[in-house]
C-alpha positions as semicolon CSV with decimal commas, in nm:
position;residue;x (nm);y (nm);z (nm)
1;X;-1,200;0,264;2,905
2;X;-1,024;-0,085;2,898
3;X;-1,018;-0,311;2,622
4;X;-1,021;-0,654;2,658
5;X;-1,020;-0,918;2,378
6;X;-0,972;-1,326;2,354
7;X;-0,594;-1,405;2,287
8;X;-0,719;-1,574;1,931
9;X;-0,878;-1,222;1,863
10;X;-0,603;-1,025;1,987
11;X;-0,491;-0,842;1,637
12;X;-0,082;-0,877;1,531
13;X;-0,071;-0,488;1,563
14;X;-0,145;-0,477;1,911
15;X;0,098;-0,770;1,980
16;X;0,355;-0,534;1,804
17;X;0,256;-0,218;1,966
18;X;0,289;-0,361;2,324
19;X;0,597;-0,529;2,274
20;X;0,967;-0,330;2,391
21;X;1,319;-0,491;2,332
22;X;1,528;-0,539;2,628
23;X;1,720;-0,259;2,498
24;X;1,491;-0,042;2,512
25;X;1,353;-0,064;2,858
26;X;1,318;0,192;3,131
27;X;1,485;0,190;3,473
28;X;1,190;0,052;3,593
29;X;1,168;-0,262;3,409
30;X;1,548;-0,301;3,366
31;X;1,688;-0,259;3,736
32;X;1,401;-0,282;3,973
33;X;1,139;-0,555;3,782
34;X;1,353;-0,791;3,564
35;X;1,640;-0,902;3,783
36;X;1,356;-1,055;4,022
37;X;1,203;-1,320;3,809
38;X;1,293;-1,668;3,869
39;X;1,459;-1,825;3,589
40;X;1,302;-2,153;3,604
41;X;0,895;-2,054;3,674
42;X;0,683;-1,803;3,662
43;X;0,626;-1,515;3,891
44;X;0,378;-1,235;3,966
45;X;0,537;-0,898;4,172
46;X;0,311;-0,617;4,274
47;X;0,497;-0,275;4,307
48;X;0,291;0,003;4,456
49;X;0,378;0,361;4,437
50;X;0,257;0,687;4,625
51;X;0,115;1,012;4,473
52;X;0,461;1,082;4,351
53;X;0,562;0,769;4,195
54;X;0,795;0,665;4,490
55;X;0,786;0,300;4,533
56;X;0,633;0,209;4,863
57;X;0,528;-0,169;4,853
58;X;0,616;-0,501;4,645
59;X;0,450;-0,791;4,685
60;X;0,551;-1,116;4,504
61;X;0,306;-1,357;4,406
62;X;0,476;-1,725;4,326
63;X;0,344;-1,940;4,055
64;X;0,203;-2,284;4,163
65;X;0,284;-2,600;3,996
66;X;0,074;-2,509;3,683
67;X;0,317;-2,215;3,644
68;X;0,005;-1,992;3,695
69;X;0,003;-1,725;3,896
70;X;-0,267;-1,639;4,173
71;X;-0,228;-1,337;4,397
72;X;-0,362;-1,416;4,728
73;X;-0,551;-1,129;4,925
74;X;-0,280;-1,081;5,144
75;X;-0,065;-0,920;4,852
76;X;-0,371;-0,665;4,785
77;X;-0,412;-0,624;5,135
78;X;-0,087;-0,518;5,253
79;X;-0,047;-0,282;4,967
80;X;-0,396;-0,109;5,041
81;X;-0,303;-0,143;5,384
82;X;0,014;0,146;5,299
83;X;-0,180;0,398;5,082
84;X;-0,071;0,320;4,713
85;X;-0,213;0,552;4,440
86;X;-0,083;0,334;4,169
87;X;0,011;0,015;4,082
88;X;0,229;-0,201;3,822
89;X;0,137;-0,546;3,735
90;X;0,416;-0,759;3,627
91;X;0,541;-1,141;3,607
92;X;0,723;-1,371;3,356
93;X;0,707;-1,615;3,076
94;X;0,975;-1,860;3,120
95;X;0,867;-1,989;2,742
96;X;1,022;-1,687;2,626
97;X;0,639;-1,600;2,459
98;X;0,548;-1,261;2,550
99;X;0,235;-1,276;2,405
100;X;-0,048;-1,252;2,689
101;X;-0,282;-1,573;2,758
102;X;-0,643;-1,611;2,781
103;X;-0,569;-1,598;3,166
104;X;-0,365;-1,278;3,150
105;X;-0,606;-1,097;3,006
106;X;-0,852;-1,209;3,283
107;X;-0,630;-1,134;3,552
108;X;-0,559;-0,765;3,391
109;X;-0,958;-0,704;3,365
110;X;-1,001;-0,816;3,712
111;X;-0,739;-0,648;3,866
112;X;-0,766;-0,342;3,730
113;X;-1,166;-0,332;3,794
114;X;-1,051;-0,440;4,152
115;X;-0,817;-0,114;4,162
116;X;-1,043;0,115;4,005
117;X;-1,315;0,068;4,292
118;X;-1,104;0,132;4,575
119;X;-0,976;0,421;4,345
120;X;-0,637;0,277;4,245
121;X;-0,501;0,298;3,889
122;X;-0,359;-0,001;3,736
123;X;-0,062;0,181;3,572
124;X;0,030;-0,154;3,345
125;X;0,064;-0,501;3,321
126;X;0,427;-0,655;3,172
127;X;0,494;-1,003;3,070
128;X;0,889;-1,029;3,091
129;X;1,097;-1,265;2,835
130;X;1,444;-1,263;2,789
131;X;1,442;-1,051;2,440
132;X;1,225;-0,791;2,624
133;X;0,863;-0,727;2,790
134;X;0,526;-0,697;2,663
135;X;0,326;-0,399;2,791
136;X;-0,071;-0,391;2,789
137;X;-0,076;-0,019;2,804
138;X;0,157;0,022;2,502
139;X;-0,086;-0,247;2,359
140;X;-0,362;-0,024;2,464
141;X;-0,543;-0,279;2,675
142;X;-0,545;-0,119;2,995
């Protein structure tokens, strides 16, 4: 089941819960995830990973001059295309606010009801800062 509330409604303790320090990171989000965010705008990758979490596809989604982020078809397509089983979400806030927008949470909810049809998990979503990354399924909404 995914949970999915407005930003306003989005309690402190789930802000809290989702958040993890810099220092604390895995491998994942230290060496292969963080060093590939632009430092001056926003960015959306796509990593895709087999039945035995080997990476087999990234896809990088820019953000447009709105510092949004819109992942074309082509990104989804390509990593369908190899036979992912799983997939992280993750892109930046270059305001140094991990807390997730009104839009992330759409893009979450869409994506991951996207993923579940074609029988893909949506493993998380992180929002990257410099202190550290916010993760919607340590915030328990995915």
């Amino acid at each position: 089941m995914t949970l999915f509330k407005s930003v306003r409604k989005l309690p402190q303790s789930a802000i809290v819960a989702g958040f993890v320090s810099r220092e604390a990171e895995d491998v994942v989000a230290r060496q292969l995830l963080r060093p590939l965010f632009p430092t001056d705008g926003e960015a959306m990758l796509l990593a895709g990973f087999d039945a035995y979490s080997r990476l087999i596809g990234f896809e990088c989604a820019p953000g447009d001059r709105a510092g949004r982020c819109v992942i074309a078809p082509g990104c989804w397509n390509r990593l369908l295309g190899i036979g992912v089983s799983t997939i992280v979400m993750a892109h930046n806030h270059p305001s140094g606010i991990a807390r997730p927008s009104d839009a992330d949470l759409a893009c979450t909810q869409e994506a991951a009801h996207f993923l579940r049809l074609v029988g893909i998990d949506l493993v998380d979503h992180l929002i990257f800062v410099e202190s550290g990354h916010f993760s919607f399924r340590n915030a328990q909404l995915i």
